[in-house]
N, CA, C and O atoms as CSV, one atom per row, in Angstrom:
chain,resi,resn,atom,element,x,y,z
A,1,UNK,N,N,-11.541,26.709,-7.537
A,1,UNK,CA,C,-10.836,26.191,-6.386
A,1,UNK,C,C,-9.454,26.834,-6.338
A,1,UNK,O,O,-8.651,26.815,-7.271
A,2,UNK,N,N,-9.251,27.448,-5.063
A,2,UNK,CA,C,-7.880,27.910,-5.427
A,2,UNK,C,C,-6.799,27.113,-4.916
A,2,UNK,O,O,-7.132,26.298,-4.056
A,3,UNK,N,N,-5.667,27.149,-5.216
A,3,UNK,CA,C,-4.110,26.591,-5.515
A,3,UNK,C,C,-4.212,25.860,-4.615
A,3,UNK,O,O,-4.704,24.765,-4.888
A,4,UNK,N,N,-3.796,26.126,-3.126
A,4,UNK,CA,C,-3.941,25.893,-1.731
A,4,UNK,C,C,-4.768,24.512,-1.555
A,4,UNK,O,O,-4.438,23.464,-1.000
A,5,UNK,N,N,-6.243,24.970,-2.382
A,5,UNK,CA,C,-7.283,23.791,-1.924
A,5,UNK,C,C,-7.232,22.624,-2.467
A,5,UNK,O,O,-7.636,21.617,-1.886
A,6,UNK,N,N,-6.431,22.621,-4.345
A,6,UNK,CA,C,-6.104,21.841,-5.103
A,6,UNK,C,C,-5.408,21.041,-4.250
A,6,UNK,O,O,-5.608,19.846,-4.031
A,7,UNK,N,N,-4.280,22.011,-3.610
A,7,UNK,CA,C,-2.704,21.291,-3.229
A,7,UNK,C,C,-3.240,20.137,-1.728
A,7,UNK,O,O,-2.871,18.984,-1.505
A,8,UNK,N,N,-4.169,20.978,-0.961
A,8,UNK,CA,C,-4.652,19.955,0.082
A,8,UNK,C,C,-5.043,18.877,-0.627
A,8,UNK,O,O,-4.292,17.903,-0.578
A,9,UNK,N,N,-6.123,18.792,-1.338
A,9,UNK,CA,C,-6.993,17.544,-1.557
A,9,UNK,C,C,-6.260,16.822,-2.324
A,9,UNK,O,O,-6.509,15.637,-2.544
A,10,UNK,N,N,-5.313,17.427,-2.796
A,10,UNK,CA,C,-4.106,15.961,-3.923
A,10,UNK,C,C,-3.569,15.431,-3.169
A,10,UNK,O,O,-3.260,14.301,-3.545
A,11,UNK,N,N,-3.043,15.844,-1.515
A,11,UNK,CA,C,-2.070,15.546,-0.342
A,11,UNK,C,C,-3.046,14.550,0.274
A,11,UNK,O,O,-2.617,13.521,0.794
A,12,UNK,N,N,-4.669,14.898,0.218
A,12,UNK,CA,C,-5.493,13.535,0.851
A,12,UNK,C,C,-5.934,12.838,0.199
A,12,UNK,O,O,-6.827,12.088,0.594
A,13,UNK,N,N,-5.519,12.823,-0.929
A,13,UNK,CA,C,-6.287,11.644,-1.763
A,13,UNK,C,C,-5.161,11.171,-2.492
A,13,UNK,O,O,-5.522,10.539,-3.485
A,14,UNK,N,N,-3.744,11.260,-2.339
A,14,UNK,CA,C,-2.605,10.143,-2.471
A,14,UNK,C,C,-2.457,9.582,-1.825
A,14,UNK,O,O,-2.213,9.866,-0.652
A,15,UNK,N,N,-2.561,8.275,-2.427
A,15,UNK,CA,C,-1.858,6.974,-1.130
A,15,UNK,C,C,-0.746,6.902,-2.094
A,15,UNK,O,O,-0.607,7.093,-3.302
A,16,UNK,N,N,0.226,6.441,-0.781
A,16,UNK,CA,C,1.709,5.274,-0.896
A,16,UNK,C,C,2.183,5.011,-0.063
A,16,UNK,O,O,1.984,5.518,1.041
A,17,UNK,N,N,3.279,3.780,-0.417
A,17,UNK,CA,C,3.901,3.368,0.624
A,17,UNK,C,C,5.507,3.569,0.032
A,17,UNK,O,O,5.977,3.550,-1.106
A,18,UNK,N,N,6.133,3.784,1.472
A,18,UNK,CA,C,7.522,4.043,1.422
A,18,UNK,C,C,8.456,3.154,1.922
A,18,UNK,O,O,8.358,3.253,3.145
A,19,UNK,N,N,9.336,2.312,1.640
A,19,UNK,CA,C,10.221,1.494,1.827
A,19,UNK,C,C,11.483,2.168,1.782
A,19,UNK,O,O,12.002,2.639,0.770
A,20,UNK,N,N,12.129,2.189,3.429
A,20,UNK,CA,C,13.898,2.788,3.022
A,20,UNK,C,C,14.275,1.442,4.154
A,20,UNK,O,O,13.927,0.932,5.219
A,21,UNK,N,N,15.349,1.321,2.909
A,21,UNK,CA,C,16.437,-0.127,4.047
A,21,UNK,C,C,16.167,-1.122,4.633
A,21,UNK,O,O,16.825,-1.820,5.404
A,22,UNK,N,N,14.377,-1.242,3.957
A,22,UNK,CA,C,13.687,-2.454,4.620
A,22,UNK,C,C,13.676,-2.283,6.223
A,22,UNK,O,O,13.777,-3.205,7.032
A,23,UNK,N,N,13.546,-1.049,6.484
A,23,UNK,CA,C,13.424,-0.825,8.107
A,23,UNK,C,C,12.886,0.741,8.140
A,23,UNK,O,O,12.233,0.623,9.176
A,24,UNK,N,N,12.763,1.599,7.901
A,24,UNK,CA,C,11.243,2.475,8.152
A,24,UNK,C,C,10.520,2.367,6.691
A,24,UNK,O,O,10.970,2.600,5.570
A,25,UNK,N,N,8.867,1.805,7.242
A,25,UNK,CA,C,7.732,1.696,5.704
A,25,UNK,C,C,7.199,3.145,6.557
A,25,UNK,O,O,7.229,3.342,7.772
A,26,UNK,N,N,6.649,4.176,5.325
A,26,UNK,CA,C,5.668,4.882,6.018
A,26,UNK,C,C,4.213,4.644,4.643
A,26,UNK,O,O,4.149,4.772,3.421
A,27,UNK,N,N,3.497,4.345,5.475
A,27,UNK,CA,C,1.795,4.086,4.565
A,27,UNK,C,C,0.856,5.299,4.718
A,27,UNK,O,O,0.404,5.853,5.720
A,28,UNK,N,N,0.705,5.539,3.361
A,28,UNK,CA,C,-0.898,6.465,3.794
A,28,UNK,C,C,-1.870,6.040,3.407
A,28,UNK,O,O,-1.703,5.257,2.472
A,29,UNK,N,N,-3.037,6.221,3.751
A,29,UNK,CA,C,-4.452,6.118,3.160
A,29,UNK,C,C,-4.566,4.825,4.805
A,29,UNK,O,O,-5.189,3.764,4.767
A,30,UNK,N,N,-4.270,5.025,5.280
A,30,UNK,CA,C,-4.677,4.519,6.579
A,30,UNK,C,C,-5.839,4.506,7.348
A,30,UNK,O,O,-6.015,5.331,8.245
A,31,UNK,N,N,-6.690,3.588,7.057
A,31,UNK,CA,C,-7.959,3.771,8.076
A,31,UNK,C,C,-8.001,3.265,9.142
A,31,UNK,O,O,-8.952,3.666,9.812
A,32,UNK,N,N,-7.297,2.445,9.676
A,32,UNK,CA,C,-7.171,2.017,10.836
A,32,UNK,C,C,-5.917,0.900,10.965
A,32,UNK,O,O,-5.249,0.739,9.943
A,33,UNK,N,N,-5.585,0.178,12.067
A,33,UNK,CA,C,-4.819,-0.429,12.482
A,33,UNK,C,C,-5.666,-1.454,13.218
A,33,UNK,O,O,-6.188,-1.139,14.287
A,34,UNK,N,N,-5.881,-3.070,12.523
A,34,UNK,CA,C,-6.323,-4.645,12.923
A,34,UNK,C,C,-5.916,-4.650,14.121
A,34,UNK,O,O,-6.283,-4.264,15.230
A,35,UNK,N,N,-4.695,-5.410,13.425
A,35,UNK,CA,C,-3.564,-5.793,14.581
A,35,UNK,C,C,-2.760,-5.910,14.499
A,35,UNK,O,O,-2.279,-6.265,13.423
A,36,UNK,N,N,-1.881,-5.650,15.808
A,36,UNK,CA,C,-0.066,-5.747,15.733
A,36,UNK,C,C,0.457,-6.290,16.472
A,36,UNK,O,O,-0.074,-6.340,17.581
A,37,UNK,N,N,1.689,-6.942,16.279
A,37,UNK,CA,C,2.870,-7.438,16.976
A,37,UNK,C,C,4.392,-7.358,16.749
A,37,UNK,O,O,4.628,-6.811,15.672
A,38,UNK,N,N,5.072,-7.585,17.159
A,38,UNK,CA,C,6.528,-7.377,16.434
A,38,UNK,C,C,6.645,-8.161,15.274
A,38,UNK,O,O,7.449,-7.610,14.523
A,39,UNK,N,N,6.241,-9.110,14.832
A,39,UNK,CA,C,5.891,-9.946,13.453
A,39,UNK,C,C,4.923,-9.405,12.388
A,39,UNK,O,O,5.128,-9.650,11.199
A,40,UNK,N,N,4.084,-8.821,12.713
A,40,UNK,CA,C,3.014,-8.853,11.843
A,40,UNK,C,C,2.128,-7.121,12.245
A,40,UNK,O,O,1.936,-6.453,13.261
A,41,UNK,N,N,1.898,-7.035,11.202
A,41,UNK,CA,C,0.928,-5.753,11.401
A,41,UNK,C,C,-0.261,-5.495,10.532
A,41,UNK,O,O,-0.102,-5.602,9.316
A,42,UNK,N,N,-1.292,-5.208,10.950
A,42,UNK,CA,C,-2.746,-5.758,9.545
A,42,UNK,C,C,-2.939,-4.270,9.561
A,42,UNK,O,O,-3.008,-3.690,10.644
A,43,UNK,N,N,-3.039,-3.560,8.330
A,43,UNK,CA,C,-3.538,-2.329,8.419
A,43,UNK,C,C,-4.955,-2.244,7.317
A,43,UNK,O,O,-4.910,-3.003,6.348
A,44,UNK,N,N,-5.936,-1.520,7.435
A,44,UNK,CA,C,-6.935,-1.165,6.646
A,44,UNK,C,C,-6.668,-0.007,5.924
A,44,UNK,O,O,-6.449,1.064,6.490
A,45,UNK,N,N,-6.670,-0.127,4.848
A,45,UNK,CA,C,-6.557,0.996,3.978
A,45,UNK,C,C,-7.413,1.435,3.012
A,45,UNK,O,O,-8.210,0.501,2.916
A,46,UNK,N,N,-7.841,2.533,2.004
A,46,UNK,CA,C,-8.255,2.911,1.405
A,46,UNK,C,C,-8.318,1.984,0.199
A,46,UNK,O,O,-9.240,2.045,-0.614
A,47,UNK,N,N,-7.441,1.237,0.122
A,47,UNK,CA,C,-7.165,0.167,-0.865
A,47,UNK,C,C,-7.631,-1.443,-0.743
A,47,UNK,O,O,-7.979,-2.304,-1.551
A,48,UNK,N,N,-7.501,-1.395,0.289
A,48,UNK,CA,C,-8.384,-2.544,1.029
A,48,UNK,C,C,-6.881,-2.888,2.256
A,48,UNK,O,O,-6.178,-1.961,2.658
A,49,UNK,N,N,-6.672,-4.200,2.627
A,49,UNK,CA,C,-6.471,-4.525,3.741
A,49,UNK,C,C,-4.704,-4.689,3.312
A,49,UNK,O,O,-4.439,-5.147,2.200
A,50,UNK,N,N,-3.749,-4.352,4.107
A,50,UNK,CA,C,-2.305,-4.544,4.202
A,50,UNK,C,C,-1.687,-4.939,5.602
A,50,UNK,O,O,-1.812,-4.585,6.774
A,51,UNK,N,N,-0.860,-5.975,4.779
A,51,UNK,CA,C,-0.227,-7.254,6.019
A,51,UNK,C,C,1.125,-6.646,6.093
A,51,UNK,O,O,1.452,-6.163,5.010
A,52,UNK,N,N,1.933,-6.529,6.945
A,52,UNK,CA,C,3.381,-6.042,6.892
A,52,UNK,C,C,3.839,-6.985,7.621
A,52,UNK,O,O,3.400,-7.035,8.770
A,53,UNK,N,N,4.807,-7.969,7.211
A,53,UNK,CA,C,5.593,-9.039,7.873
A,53,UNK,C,C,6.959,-8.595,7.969
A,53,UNK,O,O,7.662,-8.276,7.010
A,54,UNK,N,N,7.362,-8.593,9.434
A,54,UNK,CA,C,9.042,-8.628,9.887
A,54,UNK,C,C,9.170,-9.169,11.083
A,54,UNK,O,O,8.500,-10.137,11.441
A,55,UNK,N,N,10.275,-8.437,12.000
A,55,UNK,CA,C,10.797,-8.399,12.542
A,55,UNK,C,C,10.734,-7.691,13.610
A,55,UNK,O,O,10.800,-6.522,13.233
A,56,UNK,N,N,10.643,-7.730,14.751
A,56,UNK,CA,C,11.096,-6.105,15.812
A,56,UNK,C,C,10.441,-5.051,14.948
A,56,UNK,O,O,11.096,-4.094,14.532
A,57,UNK,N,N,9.401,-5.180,14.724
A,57,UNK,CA,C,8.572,-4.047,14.297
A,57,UNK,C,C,7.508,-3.365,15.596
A,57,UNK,O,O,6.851,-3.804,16.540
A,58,UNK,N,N,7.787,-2.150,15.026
A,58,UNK,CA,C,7.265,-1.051,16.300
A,58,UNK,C,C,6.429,0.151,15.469
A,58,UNK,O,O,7.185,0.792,14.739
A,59,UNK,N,N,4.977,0.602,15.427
A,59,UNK,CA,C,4.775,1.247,15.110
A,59,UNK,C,C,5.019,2.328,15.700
A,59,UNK,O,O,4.482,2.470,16.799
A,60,UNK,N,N,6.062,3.647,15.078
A,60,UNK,CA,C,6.280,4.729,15.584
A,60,UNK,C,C,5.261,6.288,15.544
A,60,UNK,O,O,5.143,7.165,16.400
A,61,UNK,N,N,4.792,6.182,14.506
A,61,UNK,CA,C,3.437,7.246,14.522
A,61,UNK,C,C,2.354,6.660,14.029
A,61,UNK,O,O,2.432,5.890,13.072
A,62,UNK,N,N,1.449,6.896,14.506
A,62,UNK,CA,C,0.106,7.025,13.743
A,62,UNK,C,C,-1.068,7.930,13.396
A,62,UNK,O,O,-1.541,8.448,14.408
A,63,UNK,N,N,-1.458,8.150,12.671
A,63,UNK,CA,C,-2.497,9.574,12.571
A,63,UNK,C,C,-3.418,8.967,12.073
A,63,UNK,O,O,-3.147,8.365,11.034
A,64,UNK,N,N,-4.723,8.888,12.554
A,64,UNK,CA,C,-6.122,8.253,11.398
A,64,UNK,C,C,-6.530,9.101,11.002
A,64,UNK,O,O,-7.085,8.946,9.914
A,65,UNK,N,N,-6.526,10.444,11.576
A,65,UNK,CA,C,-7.094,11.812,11.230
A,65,UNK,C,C,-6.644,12.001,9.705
A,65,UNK,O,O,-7.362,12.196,8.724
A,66,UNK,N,N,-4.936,11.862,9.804
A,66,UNK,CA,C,-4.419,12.300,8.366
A,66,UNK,C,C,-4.362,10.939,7.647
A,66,UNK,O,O,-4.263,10.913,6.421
A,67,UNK,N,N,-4.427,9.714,8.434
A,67,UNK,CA,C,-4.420,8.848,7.471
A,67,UNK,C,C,-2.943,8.077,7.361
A,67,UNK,O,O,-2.893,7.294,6.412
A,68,UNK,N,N,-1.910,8.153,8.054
A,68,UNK,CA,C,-0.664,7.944,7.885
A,68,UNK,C,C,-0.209,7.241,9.053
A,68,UNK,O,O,-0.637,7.645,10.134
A,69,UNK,N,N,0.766,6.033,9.030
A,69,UNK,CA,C,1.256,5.510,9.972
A,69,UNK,C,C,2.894,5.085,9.277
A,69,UNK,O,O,3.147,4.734,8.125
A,70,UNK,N,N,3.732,5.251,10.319
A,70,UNK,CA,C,4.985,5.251,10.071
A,70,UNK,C,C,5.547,3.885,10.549
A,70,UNK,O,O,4.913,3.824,11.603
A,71,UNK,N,N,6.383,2.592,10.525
A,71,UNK,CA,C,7.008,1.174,11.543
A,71,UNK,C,C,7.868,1.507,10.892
A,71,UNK,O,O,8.055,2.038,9.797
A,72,UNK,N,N,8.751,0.883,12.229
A,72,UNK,CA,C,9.896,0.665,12.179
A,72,UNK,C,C,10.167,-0.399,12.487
A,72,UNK,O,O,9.457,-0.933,13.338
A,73,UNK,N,N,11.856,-1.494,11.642
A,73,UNK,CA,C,11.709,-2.992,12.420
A,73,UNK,C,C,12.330,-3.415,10.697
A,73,UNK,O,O,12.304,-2.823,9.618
A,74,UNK,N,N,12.682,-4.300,11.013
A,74,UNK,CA,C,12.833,-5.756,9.593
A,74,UNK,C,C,11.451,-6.163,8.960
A,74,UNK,O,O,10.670,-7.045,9.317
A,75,UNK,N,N,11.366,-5.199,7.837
A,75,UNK,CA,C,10.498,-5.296,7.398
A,75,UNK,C,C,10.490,-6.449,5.878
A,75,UNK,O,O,10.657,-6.243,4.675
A,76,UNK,N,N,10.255,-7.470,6.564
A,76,UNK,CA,C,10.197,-8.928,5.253
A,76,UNK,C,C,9.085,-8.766,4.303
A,76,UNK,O,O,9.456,-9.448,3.347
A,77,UNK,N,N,8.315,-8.428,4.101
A,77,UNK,CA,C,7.313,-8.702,3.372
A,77,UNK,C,C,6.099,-8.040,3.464
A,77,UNK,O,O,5.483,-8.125,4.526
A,78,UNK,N,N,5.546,-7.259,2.350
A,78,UNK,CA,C,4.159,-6.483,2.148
A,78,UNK,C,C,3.072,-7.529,1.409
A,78,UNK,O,O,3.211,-8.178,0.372
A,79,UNK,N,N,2.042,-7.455,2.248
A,79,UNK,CA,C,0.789,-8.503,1.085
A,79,UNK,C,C,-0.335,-7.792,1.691
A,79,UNK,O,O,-0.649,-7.499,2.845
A,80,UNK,N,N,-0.975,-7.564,0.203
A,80,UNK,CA,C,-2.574,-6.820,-0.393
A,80,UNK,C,C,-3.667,-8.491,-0.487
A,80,UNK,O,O,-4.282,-8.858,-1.488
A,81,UNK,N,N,-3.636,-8.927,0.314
A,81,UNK,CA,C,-5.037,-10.073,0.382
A,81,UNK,C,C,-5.667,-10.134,-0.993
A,81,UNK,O,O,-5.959,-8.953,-1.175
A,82,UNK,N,N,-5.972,-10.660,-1.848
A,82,UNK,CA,C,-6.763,-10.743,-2.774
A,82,UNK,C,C,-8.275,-10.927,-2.513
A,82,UNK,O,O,-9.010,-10.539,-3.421
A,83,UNK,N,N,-8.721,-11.339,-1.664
A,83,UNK,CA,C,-9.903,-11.554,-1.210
A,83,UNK,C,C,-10.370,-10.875,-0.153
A,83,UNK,O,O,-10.277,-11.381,0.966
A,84,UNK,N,N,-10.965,-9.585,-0.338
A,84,UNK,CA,C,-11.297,-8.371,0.496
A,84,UNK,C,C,-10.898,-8.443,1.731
A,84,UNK,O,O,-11.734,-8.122,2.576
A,85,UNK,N,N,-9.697,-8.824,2.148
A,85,UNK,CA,C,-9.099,-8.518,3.602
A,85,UNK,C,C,-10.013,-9.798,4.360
A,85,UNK,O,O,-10.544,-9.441,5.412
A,86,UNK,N,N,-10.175,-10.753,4.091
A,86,UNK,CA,C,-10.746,-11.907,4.869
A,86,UNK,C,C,-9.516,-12.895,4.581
A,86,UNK,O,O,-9.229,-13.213,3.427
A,87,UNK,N,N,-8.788,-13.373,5.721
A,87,UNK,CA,C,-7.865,-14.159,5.944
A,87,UNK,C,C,-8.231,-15.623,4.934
A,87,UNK,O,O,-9.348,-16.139,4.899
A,88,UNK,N,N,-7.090,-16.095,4.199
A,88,UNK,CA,C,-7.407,-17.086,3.382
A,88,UNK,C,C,-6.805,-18.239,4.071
A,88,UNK,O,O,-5.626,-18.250,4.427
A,89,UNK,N,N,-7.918,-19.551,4.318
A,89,UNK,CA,C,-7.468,-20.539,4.752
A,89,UNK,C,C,-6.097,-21.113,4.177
A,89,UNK,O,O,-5.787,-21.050,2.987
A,90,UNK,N,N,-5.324,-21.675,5.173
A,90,UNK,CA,C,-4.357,-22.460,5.173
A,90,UNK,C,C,-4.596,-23.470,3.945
A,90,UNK,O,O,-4.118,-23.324,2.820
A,91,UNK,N,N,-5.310,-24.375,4.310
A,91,UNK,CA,C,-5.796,-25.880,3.353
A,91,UNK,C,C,-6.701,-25.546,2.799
A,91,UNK,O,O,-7.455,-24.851,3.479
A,92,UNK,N,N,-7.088,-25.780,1.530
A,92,UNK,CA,C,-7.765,-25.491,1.236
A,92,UNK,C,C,-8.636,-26.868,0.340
A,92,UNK,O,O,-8.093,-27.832,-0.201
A,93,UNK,N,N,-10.392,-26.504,0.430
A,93,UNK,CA,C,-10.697,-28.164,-0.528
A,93,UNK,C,C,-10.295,-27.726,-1.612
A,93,UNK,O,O,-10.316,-26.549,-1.969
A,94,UNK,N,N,-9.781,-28.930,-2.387
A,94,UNK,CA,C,-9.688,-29.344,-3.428
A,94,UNK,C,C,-11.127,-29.337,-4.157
A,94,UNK,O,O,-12.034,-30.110,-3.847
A,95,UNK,N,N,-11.218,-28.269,-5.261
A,95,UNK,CA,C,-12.319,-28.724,-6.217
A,95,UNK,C,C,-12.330,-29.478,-7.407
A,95,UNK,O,O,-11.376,-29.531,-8.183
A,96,UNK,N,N,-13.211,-29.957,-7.529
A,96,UNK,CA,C,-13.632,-31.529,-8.568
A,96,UNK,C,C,-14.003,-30.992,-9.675
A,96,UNK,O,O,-14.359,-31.701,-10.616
């Protein structure tokens, strides 16, 4: 494999996420985009499912091709679901 092809496939098969100033995250390994609002943003990832909680959040790029999406906004809070990206009830029963 030469240099070049190494250097591509290490560039598509890193994920991360980038936090500057709590106001631009950029994510890779992006498979799609749930849903969004200025509060909340659900992304699917290679990793499984990511919640981005703020503020005046605006997604400014997105690429599914490359996998990468860039927001901007007050960004409060990142959460990885523990339970394969299926929303966890509020209340929950109590087990006996």
């Amino acid at each position: 494999m030469a240099e070049t092809e190494k250097l591509l496939k290490l560039q598509t098969d890193d994920r991360y996420i980038q936090l500057v100033n709590r106001e631009n995250l950029t994510v890779t390994g992006v498979c799609d985009v749930i849903s969004f609002d200025e509060q909340c943003i659900v992304l699917s990832t290679k990793d499984g499912i990511l919640s981005v909680d703020g503020n005046g959040m605006h997604i400014v790029s997105l690429s599914v091709d490359v996998g990468k999406v860039e927001i901007q906004g007050k960004i409060c809070g990142l959460i990885f679901p523990e339970n394969s990206g299926k929303p966890s009830p509020f209340f929950r029963r109590k087990q006996k």
